[in-house]
C-alpha positions in Angstrom: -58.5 75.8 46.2 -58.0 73.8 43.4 -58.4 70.2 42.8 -55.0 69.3 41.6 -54.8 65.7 40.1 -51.5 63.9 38.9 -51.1 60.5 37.1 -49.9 58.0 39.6 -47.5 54.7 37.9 -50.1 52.5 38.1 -52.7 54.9 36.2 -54.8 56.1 38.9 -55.5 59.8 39.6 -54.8 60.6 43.0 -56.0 64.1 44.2 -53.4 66.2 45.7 -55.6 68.9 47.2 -55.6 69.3 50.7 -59.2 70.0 51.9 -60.9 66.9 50.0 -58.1 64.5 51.0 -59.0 64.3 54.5 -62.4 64.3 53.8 -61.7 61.5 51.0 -59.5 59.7 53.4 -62.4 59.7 56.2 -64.7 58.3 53.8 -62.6 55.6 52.8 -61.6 54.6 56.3 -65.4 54.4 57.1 -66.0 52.1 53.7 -63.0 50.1 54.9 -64.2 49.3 58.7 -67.9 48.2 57.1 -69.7 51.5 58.8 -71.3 53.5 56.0 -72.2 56.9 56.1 -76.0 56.3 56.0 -77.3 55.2 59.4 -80.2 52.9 59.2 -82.7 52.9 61.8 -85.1 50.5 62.8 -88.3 50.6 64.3 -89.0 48.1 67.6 -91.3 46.2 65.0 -88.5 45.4 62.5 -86.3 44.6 65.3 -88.4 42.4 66.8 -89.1 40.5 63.2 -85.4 40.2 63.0 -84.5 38.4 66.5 -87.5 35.9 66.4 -86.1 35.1 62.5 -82.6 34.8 64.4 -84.4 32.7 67.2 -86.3 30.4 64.9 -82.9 29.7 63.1 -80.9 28.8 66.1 -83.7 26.5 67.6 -84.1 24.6 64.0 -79.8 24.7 64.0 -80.0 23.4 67.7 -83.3 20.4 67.2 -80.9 19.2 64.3 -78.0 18.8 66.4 -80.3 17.2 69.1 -82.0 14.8 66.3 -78.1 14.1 64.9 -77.6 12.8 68.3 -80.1 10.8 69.0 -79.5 9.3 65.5 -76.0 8.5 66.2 -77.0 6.9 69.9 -79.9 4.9 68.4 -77.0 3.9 65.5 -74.6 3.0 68.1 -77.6 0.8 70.6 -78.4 -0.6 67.2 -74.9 -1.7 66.6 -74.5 -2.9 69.8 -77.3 -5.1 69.4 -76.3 -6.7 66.5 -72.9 -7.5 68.6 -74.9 -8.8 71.0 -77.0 -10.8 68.8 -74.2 -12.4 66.7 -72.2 -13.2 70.4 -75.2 -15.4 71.4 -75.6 -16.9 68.0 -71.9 -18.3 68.3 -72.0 -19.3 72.0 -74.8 -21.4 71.1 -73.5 -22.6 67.8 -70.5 -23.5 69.6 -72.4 -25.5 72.7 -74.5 -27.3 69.8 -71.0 -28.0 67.9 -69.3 -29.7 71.4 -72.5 -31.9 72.1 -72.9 -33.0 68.6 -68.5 -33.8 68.4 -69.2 -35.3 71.9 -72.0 -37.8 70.5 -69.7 -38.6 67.7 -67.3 -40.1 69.9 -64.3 -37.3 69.9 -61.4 -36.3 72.2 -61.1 -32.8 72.2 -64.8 -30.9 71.5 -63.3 -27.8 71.8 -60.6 -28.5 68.8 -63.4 -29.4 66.9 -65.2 -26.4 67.4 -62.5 -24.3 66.3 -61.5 -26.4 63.1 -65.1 -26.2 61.7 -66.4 -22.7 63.3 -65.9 -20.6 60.1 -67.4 -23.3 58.1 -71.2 -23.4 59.9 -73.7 -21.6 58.0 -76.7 -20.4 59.5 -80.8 -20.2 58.8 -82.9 -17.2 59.6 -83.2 -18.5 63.3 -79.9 -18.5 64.0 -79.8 -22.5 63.7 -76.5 -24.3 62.3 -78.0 -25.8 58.7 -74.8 -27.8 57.6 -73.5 -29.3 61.7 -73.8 -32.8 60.2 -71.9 -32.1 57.4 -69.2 -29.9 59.2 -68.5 -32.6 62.0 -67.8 -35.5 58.8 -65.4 -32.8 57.5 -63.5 -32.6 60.3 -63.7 -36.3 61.2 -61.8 -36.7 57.5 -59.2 -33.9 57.7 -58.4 -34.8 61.9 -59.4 -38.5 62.5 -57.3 -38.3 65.2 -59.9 -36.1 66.9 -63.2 -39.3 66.5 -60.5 -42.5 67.7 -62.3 -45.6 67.0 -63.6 -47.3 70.0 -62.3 -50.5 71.0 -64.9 -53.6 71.1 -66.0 -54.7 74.6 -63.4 -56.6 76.6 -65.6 -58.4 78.0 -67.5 -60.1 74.9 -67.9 -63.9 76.3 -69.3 -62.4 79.2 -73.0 -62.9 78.7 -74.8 -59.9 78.4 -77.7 -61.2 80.0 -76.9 -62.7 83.4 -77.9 -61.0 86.7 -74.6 -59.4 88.4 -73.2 -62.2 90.6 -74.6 -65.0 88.5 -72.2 -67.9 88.1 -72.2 -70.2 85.0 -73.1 -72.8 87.1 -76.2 -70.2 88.1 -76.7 -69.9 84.0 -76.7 -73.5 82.5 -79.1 -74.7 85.8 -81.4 -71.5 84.4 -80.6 -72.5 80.4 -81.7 -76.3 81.5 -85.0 -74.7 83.1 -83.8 -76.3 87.0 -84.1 -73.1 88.0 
């Protein structure tokens, strides 16, 4: 037979005989599903190369995703520390902050602490460096928080006399009679 070949609209040839179509058709349905016509064989060497490349690939793939892992867990126990830390850093800024406001004489330690938490700043040991400073700042903006304390009552009392002790008892001991 023979080969009979038209123009096609878009400019291609296409081959209108009947014998090489099929065969051209098999062909191209063997290009189009990735087979080839060529069969490669391999000896139990080559095979062997290839799975222990394949192997060594997907235990490096598989140590990196165990390494990522760790590295995000020690990330996260690191974080956590850092919480942990920065908790006990404010519970004992805050214990150091009532006893200090509770020395100075306030009402309400606790209001204290939360007026002047956000103003402490700290040294490398976690210490408060500016409490003195922080306690005279809140004792000007709240004064109500530090009342003055009232003189003693009892201010003719004589501060030296045993309990019990008349004034007879004192002037007789003032005199030396006693």
């Amino acid at each position: 037979m023979a080969d009979e070949s038209k123009d096609t609209p878009d400019g291609a040839e296409k081959n209108t005989d009947k014998g090489d179509s099929s065969k051209q058709q098999s062909n191209t349905d063997a290009n189009q599903s990735g087979q080839s016509g060529d069969k490669k064989t391999f000896t139990q060497e080559e095979l062997d190369r290839l799975v222990g490349k394949a192997r060594r690939e997907a235990k490096a793939q598989y140590e990196k995703q165990i390494g990522d892992a760790k590295l995000n867990e020690d990330e996260r126990a690191k974080a956590h520390i850092t919480e942990l830390e920065s908790q006990l850093r404010q519970r004992d800024a805050r214990d150091a902050v009532i006893e200090q406001a509770t020395k100075a004489g306030t009402t309400n330690a606790s209001a204290v602490w939360k007026l002047i938490k956000d103003d402490l700043e700290f040294d490398a040991n976690g210490q408060i460096k500016n409490l003195k400073e922080a306690l005279a700042e809140a004792k000007s903006v709240v004064p109500q928080l530090f009342p003055q304390r009232p003189g003693s009552a009892n201010a003719g009392d004589g501060g030296d006399a045993k309990p019990g002790a008349t004034m007879n008892d004192m002037i007789r001991r003032a005199a030396g009679r006693q």
